[in-house]
N, CA, C and O atoms as a DFTB+ gen file, in Angstrom:
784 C
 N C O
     1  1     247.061      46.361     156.791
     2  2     246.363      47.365     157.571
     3  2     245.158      46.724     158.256
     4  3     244.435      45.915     157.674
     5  1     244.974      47.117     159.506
     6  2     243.695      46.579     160.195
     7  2     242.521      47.368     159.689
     8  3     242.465      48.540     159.316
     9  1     241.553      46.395     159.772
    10  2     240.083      46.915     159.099
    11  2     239.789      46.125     160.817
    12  3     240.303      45.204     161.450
    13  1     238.340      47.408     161.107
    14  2     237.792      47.349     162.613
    15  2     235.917      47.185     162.516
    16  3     235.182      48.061     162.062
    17  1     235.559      46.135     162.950
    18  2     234.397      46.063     163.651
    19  2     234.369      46.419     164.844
    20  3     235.171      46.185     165.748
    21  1     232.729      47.420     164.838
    22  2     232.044      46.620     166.201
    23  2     230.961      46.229     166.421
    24  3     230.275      46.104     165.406
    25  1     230.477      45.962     167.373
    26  2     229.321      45.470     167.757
    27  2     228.333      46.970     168.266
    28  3     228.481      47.897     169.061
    29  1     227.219      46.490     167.197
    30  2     225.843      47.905     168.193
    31  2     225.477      47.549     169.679
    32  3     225.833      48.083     170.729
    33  1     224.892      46.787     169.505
    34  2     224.006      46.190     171.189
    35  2     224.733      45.826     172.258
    36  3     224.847      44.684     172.704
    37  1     225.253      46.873     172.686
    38  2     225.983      46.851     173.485
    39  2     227.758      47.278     173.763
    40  3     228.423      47.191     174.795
    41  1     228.048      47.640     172.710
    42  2     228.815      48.579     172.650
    43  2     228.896      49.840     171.834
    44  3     229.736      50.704     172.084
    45  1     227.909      49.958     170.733
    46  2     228.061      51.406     169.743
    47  2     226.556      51.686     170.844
    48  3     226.236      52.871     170.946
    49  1     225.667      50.641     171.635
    50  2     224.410      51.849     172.176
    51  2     224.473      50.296     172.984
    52  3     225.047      49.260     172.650
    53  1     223.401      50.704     174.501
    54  2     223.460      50.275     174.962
    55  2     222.457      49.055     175.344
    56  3     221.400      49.661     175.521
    57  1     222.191      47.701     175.567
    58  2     221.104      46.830     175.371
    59  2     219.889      46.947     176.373
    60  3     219.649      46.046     177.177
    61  1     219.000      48.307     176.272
    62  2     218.136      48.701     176.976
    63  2     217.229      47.699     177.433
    64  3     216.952      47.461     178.609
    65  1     216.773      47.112     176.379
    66  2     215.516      46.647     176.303
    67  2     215.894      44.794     176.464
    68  3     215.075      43.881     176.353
    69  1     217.074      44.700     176.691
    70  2     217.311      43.255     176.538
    71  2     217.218      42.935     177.978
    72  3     216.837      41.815     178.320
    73  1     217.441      43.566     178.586
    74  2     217.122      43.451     180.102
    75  2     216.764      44.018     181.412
    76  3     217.296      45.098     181.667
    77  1     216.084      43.588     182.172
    78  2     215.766      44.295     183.691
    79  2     214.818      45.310     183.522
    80  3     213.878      45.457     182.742
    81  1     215.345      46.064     184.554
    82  2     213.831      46.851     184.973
    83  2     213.587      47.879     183.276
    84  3     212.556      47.926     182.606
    85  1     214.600      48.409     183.061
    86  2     214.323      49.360     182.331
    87  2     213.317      49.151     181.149
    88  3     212.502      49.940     180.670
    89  1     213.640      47.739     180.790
    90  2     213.191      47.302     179.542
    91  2     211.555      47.494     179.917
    92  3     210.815      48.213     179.245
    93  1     210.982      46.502     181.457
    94  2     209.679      46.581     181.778
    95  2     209.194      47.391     182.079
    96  3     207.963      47.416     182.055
    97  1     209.969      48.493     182.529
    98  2     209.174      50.077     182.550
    99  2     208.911      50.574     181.393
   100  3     207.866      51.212     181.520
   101  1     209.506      50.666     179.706
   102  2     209.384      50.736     178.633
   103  2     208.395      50.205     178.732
   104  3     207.527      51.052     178.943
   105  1     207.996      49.228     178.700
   106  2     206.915      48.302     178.106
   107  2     205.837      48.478     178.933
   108  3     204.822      48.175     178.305
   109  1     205.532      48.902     180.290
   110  2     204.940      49.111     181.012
   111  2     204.019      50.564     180.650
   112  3     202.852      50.814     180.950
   113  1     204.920      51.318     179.970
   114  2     204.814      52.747     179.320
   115  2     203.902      52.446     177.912
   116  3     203.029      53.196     177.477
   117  1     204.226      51.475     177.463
   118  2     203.793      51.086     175.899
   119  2     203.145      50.004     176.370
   120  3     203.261      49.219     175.429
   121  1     202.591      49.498     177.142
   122  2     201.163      48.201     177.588
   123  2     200.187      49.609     177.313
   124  3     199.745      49.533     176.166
   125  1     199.960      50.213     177.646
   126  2     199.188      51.315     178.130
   127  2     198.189      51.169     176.561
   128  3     196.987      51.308     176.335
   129  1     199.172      50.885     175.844
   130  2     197.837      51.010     174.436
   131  2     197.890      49.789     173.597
   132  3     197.599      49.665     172.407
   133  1     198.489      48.560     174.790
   134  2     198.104      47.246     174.040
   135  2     197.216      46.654     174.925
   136  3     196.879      47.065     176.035
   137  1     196.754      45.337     174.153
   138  2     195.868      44.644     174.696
   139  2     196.291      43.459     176.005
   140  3     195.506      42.550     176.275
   141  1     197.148      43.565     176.480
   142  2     197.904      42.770     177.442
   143  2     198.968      43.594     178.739
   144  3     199.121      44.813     178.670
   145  1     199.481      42.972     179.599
   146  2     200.211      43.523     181.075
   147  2     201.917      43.870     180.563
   148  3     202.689      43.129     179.955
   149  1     202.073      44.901     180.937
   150  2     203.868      44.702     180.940
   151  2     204.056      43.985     180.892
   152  3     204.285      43.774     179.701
   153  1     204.248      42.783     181.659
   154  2     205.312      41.653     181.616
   155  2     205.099      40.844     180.921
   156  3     206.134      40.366     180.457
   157  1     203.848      40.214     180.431
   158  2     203.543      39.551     178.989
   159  2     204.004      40.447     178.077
   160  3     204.878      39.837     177.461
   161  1     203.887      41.884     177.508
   162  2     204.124      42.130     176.476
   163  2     205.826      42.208     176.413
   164  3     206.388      41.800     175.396
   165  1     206.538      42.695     177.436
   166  2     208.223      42.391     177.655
   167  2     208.448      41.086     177.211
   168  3     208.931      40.785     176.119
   169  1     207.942      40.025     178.429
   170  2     208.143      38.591     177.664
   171  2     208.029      37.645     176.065
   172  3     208.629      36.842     175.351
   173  1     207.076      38.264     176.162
   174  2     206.647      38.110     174.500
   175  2     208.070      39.150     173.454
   176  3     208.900      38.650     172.694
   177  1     207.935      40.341     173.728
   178  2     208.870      41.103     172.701
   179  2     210.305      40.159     172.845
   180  3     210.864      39.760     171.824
   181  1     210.718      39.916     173.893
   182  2     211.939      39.316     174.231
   183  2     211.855      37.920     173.665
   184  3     212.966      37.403     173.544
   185  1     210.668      37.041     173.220
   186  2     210.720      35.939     172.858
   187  2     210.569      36.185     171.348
   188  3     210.425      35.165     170.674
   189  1     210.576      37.252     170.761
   190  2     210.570      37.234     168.964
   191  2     211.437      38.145     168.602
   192  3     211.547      38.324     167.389
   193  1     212.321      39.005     169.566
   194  2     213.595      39.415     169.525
   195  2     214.240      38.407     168.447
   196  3     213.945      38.725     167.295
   197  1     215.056      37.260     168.560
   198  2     215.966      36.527     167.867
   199  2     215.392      36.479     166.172
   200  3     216.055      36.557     165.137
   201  1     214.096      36.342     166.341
   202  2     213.386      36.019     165.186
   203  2     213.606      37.657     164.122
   204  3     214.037      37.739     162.972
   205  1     213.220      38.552     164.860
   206  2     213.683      39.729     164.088
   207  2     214.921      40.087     163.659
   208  3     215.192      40.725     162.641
   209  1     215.784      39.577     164.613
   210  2     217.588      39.912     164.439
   211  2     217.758      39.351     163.391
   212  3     218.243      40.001     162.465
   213  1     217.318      37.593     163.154
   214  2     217.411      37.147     161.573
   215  2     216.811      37.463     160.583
   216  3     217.010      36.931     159.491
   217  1     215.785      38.588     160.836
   218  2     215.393      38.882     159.424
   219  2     214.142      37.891     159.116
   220  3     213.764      37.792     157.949
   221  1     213.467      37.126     160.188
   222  2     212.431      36.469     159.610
   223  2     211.228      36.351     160.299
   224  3     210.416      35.434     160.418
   225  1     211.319      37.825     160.852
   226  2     209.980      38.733     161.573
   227  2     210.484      40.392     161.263
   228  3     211.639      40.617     161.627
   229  1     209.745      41.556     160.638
   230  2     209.469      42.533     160.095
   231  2     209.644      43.322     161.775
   232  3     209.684      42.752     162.865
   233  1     209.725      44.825     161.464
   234  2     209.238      45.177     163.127
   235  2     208.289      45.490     162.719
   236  3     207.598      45.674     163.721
   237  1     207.398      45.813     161.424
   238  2     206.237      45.861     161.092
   239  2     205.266      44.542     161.933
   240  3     204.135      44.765     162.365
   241  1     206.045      43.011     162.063
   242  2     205.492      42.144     162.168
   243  2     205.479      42.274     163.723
   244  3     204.441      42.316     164.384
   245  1     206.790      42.335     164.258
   246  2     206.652      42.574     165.911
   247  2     205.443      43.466     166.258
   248  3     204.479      43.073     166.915
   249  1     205.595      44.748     165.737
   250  2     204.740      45.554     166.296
   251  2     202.862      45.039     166.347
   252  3     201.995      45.038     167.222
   253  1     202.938      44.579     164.613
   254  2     201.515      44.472     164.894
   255  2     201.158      43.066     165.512
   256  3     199.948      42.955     165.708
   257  1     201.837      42.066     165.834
   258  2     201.995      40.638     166.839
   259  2     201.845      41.365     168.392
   260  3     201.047      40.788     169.130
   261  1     202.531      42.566     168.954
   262  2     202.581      43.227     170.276
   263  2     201.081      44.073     170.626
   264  3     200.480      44.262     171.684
   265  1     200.813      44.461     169.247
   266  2     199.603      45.628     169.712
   267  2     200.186      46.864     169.937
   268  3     199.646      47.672     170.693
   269  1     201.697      47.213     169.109
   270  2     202.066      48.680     169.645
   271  2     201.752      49.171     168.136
   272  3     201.415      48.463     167.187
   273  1     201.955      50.612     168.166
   274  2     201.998      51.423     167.584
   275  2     203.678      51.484     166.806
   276  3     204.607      52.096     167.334
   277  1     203.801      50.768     165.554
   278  2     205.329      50.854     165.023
   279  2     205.988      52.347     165.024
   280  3     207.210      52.354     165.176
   281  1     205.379      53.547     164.882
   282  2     205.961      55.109     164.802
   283  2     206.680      54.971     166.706
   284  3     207.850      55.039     167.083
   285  1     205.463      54.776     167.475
   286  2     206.021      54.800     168.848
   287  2     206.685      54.255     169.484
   288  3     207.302      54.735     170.435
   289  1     206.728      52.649     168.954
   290  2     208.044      52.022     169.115
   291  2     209.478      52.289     168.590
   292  3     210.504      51.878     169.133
   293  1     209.414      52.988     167.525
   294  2     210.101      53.575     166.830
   295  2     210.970      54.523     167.844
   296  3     212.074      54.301     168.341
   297  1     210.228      55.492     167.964
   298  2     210.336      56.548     168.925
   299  2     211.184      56.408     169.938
   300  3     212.248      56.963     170.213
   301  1     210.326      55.285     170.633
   302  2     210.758      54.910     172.128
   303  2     212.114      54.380     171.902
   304  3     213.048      54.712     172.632
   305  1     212.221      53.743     171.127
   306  2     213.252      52.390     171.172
   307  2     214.827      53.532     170.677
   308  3     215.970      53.499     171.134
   309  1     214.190      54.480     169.541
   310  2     215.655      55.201     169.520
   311  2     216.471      56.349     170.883
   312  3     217.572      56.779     171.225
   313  1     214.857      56.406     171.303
   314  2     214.980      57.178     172.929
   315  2     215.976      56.399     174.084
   316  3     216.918      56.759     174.790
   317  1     215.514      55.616     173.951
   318  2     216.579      54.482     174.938
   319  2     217.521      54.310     174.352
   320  3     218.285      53.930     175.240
   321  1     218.358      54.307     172.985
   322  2     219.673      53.854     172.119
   323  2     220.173      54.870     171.827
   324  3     220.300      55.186     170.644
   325  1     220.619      55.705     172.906
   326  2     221.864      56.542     172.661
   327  2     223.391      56.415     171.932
   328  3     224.344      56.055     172.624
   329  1     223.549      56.696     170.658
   330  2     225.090      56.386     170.451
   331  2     225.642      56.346     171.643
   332  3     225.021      56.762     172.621
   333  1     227.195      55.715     171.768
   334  2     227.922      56.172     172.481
   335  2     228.864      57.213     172.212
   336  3     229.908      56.841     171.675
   337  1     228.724      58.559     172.487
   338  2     229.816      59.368     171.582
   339  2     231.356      59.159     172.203
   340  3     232.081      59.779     171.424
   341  1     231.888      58.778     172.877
   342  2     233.370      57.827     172.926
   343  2     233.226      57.047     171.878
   344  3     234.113      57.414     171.108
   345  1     232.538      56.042     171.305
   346  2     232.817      55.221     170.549
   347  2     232.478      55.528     169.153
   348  3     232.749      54.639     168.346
   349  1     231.764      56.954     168.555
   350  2     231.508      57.804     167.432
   351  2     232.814      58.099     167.516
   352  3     233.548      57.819     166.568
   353  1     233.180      58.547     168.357
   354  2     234.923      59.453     168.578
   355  2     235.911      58.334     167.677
   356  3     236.492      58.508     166.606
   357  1     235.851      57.199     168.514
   358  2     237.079      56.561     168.139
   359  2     236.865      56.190     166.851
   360  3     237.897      56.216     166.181
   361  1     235.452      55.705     166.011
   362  2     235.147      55.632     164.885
   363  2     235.939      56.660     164.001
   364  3     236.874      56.439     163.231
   365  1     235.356      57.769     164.295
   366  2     235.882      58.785     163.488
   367  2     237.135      58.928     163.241
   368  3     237.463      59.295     162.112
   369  1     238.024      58.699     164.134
   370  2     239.495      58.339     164.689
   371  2     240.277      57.809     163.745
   372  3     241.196      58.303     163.092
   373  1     239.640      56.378     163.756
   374  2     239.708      55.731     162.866
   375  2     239.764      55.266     161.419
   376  3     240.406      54.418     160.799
   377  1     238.854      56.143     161.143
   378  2     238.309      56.213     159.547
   379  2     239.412      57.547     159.275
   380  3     239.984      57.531     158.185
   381  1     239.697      58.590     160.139
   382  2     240.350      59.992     159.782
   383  2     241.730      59.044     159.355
   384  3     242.288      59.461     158.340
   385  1     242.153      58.221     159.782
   386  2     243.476      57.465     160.454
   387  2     243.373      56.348     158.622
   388  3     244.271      55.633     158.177
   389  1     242.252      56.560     158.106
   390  2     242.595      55.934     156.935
   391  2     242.082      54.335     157.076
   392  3     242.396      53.616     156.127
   393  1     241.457      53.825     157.978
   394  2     241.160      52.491     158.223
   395  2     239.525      52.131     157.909
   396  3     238.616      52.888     158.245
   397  1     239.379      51.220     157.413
   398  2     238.150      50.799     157.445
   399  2     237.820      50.492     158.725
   400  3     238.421      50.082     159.718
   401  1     236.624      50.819     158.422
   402  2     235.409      50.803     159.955
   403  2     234.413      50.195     159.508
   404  3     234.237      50.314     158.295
   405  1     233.513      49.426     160.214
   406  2     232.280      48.490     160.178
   407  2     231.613      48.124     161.152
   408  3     232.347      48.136     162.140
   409  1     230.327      47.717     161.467
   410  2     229.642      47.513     162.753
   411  2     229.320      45.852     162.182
   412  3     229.109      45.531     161.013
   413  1     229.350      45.148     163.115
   414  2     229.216      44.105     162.766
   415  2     228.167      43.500     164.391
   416  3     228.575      43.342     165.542
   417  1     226.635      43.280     163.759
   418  2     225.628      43.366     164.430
   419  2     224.441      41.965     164.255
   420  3     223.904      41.546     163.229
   421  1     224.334      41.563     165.457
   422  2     222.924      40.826     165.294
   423  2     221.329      42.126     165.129
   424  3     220.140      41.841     164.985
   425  1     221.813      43.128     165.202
   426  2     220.426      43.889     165.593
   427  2     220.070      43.929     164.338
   428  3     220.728      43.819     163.303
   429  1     218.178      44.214     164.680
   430  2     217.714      44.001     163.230
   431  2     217.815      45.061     162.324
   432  3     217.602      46.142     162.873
   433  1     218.106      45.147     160.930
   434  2     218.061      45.769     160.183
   435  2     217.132      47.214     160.236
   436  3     217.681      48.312     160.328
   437  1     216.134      47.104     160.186
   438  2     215.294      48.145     160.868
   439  2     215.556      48.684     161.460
   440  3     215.826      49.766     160.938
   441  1     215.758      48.674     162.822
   442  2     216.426      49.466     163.720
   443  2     217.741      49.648     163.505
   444  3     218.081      50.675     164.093
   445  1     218.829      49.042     162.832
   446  2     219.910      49.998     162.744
   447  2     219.909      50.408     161.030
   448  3     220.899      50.246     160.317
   449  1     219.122      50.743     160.740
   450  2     218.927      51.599     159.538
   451  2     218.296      53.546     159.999
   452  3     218.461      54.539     159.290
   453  1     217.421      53.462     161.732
   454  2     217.195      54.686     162.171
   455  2     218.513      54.935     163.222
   456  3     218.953      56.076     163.359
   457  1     218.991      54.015     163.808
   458  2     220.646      54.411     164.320
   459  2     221.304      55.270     162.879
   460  3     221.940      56.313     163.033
   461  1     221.118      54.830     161.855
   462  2     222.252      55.520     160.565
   463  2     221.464      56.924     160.497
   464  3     221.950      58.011     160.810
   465  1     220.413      56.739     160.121
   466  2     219.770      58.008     160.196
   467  2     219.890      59.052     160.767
   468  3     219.874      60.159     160.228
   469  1     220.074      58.735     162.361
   470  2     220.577      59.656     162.966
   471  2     221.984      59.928     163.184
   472  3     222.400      61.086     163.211
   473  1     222.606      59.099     163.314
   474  2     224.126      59.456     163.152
   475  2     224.700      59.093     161.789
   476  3     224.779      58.042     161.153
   477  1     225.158      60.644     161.531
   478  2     225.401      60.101     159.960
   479  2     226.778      59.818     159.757
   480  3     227.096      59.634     158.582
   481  1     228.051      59.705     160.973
   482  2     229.034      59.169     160.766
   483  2     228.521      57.256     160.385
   484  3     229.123      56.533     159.592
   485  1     227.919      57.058     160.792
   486  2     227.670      55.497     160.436
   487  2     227.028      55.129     159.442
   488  3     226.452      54.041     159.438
   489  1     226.994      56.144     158.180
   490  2     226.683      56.000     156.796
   491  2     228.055      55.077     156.306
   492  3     228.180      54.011     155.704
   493  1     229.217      56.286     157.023
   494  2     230.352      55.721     156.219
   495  2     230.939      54.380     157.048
   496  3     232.015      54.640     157.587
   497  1     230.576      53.310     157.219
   498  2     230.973      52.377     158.024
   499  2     230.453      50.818     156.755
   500  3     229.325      50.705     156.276
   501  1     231.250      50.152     156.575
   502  2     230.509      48.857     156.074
   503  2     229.864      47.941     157.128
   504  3     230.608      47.611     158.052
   505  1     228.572      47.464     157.140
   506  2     227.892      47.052     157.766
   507  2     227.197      45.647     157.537
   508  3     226.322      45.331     156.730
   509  1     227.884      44.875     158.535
   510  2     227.411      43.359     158.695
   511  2     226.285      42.896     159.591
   512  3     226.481      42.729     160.795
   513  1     224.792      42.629     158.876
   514  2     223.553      42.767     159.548
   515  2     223.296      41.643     159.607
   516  3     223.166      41.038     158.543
   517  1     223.107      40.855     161.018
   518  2     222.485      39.237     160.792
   519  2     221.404      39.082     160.227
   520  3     221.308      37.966     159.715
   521  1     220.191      39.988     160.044
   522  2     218.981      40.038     159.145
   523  2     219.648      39.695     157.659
   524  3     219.232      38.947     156.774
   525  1     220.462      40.261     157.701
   526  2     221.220      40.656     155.461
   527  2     221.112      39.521     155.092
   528  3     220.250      39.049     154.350
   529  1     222.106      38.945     155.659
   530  2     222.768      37.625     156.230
   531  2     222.317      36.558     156.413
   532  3     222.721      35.657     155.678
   533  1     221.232      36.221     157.540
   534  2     220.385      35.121     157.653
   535  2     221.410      34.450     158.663
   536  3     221.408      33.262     158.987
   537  1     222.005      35.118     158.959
   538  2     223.093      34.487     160.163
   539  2     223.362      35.320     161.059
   540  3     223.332      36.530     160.835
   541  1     223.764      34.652     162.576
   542  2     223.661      35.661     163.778
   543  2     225.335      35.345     163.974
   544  3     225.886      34.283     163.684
   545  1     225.990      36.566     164.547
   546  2     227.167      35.832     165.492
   547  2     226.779      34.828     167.311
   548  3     225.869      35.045     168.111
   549  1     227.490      34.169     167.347
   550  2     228.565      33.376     166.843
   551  2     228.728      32.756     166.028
   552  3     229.769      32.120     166.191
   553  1     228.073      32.460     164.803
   554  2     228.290      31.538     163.889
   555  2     229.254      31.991     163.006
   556  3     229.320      33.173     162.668
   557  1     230.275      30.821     162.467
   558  2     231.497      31.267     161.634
   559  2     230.897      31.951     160.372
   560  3     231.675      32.765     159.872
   561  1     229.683      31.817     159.724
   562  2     229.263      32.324     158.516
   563  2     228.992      33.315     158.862
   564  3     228.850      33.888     157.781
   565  1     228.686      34.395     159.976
   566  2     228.537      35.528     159.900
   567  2     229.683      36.294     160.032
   568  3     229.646      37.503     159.803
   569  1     230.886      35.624     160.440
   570  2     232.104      36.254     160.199
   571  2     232.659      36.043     158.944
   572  3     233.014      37.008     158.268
   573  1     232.773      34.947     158.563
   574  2     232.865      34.533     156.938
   575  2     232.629      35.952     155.871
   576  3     233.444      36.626     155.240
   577  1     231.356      36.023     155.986
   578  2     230.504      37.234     155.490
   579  2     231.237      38.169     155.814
   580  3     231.968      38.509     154.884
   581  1     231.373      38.766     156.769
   582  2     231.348      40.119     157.507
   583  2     233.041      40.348     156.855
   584  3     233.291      41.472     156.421
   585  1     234.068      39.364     156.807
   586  2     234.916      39.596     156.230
   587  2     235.715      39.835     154.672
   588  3     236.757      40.222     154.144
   589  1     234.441      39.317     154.427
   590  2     234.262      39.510     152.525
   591  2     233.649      40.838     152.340
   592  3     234.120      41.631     151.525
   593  1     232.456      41.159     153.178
   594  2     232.423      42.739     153.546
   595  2     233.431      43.534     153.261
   596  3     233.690      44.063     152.180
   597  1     234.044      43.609     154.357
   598  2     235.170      44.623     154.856
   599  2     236.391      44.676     154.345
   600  3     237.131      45.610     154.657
   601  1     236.862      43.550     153.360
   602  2     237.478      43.058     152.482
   603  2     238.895      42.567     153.046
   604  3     239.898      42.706     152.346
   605  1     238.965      41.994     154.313
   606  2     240.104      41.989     154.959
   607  2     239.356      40.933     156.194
   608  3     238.268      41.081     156.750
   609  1     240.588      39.620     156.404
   610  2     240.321      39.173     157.926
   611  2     241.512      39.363     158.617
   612  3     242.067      38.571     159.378
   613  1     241.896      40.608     158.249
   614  2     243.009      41.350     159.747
   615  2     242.236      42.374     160.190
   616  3     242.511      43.523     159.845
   617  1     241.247      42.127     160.948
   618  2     240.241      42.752     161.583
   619  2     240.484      42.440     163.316
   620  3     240.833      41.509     164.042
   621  1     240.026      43.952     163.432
   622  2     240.224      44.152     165.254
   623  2     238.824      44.038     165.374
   624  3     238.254      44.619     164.450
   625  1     237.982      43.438     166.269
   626  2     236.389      43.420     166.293
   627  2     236.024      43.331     167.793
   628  3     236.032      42.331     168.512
   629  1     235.741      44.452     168.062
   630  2     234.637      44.808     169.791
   631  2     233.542      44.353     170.351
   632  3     232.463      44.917     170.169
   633  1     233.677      43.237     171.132
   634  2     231.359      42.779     171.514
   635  2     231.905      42.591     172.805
   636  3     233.018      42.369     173.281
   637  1     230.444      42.795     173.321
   638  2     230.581      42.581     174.821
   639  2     230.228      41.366     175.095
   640  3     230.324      40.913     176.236
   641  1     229.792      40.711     174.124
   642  2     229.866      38.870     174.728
   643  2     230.915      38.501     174.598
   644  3     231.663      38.763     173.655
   645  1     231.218      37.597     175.852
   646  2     232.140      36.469     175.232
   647  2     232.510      35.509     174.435
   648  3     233.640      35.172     174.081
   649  1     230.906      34.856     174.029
   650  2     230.707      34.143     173.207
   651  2     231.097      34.544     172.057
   652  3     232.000      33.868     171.566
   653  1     230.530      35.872     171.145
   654  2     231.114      36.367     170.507
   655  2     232.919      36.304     169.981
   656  3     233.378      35.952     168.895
   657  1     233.518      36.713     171.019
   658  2     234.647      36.938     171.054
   659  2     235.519      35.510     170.944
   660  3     236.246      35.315     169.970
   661  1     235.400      34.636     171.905
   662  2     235.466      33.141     171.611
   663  2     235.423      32.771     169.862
   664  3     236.301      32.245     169.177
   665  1     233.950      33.302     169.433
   666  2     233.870      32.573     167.786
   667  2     234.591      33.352     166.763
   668  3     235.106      32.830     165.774
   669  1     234.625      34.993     167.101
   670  2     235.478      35.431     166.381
   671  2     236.979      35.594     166.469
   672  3     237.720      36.191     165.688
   673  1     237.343      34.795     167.827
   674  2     239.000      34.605     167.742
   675  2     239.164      33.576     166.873
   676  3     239.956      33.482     165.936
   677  1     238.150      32.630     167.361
   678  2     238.264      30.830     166.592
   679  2     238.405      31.479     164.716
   680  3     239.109      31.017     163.818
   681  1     237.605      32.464     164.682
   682  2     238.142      32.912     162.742
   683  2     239.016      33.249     162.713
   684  3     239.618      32.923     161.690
   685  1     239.542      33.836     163.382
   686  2     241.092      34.539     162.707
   687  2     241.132      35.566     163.289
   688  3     242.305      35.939     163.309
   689  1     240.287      36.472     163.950
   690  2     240.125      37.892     164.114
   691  2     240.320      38.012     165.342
   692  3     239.684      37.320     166.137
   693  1     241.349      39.021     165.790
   694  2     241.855      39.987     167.058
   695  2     240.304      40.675     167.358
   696  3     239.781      41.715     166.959
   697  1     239.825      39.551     168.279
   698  2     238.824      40.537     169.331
   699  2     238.648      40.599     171.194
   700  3     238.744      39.763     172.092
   701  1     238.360      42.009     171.128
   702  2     238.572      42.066     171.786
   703  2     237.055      42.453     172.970
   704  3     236.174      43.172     172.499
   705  1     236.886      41.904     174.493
   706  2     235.939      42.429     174.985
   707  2     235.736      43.633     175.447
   708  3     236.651      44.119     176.112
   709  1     234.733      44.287     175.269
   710  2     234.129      45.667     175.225
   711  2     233.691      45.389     177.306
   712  3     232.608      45.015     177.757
   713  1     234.709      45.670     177.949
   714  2     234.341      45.720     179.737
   715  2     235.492      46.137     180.357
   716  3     236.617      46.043     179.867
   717  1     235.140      46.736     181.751
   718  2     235.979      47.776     181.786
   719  2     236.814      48.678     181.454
   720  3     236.153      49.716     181.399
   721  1     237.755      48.874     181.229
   722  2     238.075      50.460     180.745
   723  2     238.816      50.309     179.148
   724  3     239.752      50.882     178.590
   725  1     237.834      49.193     178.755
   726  2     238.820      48.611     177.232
   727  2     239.152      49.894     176.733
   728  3     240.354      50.151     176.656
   729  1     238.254      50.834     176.343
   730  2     238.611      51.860     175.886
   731  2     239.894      52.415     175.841
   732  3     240.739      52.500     174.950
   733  1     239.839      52.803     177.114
   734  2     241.509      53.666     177.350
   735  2     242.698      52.780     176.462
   736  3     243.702      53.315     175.990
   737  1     242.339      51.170     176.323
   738  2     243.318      50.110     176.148
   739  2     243.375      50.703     174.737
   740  3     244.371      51.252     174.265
   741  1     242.142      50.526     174.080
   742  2     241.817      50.395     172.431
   743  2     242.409      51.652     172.363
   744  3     243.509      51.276     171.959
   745  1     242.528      53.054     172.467
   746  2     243.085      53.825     171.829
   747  2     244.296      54.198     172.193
   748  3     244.698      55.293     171.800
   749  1     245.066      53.442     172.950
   750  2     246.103      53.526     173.098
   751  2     247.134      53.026     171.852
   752  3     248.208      53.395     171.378
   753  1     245.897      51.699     171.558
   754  2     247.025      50.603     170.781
   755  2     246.521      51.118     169.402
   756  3     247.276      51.273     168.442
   757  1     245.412      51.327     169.382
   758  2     244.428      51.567     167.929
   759  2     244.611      52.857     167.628
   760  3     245.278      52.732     166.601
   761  1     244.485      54.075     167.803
   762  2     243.862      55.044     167.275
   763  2     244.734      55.859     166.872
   764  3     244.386      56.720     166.064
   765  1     246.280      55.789     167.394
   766  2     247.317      56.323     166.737
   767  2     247.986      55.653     165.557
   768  3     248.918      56.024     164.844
   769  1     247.233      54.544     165.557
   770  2     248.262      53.917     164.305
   771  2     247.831      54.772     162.995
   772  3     246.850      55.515     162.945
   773  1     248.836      54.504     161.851
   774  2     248.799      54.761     160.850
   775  2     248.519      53.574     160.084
   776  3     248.302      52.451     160.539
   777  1     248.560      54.164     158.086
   778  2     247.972      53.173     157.653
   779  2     249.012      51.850     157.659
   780  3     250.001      51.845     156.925
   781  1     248.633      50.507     158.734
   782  2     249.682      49.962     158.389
   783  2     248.714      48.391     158.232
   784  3     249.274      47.354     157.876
């Protein structure tokens, strides 16, 4: 039976803050009560990004390194990270369908601990955190992991990188990229199956 990852940042919500204008209007919104300009404080958040995804910066630590307010970053940051409800759907789909489900994520722990919070279908999901971990994808040890997780490497797994997808074919795992209308594809092939 297939057991299914996916990826948060960028396919369970969307990577607001990782790029372009939107991110610097955020931050432009939230300079307002730090000690520095939008685009230093964007640049800067974007340069200790990686460091948080591994788990070896706090957002306690981001925040008070930025000069924001952690409740309002809080705030903001779940304001911009809309589930995708297509991809709650097919979750649910899925799991109804008898299959293990899992998100398998560089985002930091922190923040997808208030993603669970609010959607409480993603309580029931096993969850592979590069913070947990100390490992990011692409690296084979975070698939390594993620498959001792989920207890299975006949795993279907969704990211919108390529890179990604590249390291998790190189393991063993049917993945697939999350661009253009994958969707329609994925539940064509996925969501009717049974337990097989």
């Amino acid at each position: 039976m297939h057991a299914f990852y996916f990826d948060v940042g960028g396919v369970l919500i969307g990577d607001n803050l990782a790029y372009g204008d939107l991110g610097l209007r955020t931050f432009a919104r939230l300079a307002a009560r730090a000690p520095c300009d939008s685009v230093d404080l964007y640049n800067s958040f974007l340069t200790l990004v990686p460091l948080l995804d591994i788990g070896e910066l706090s957002l306690r630590e981001l925040c008070l390194t930025l000069g924001l307010d952690l409740t309002t970053f809080k705030h903001k940051w779940l304001l911009l990270h809309p589930s995708r409800v297509p991809i709650l759907k097919i979750m649910h789909t899925l799991l109804k369908s008898g299959h293990t489900v899992g998100l398998a994520t560089n985002i930091n722990s922190e923040l997808l601990e208030l993603l669970v919070m609010r959607d409480a279908l993603l309580s029931k999901l096993v969850i592979c955190c590069s913070a947990d971990i100390r490992a990011v994808k692409p690296s084979q040890r975070f698939y390594e992991h993620a498959s001792k997780l989920i207890g299975t490497n006949n795993v279907i797994f969704v990211d919108d990188r390529p890179i990604n997808i590249e390291a998790a074919n190189a393991y063993g795992w049917n993945a697939l990229l999350a661009n253009g209308d994958w969707m329609s594809a994925f539940c064509s092939r996925y969501c009717a199956l049974d337990r097989r």
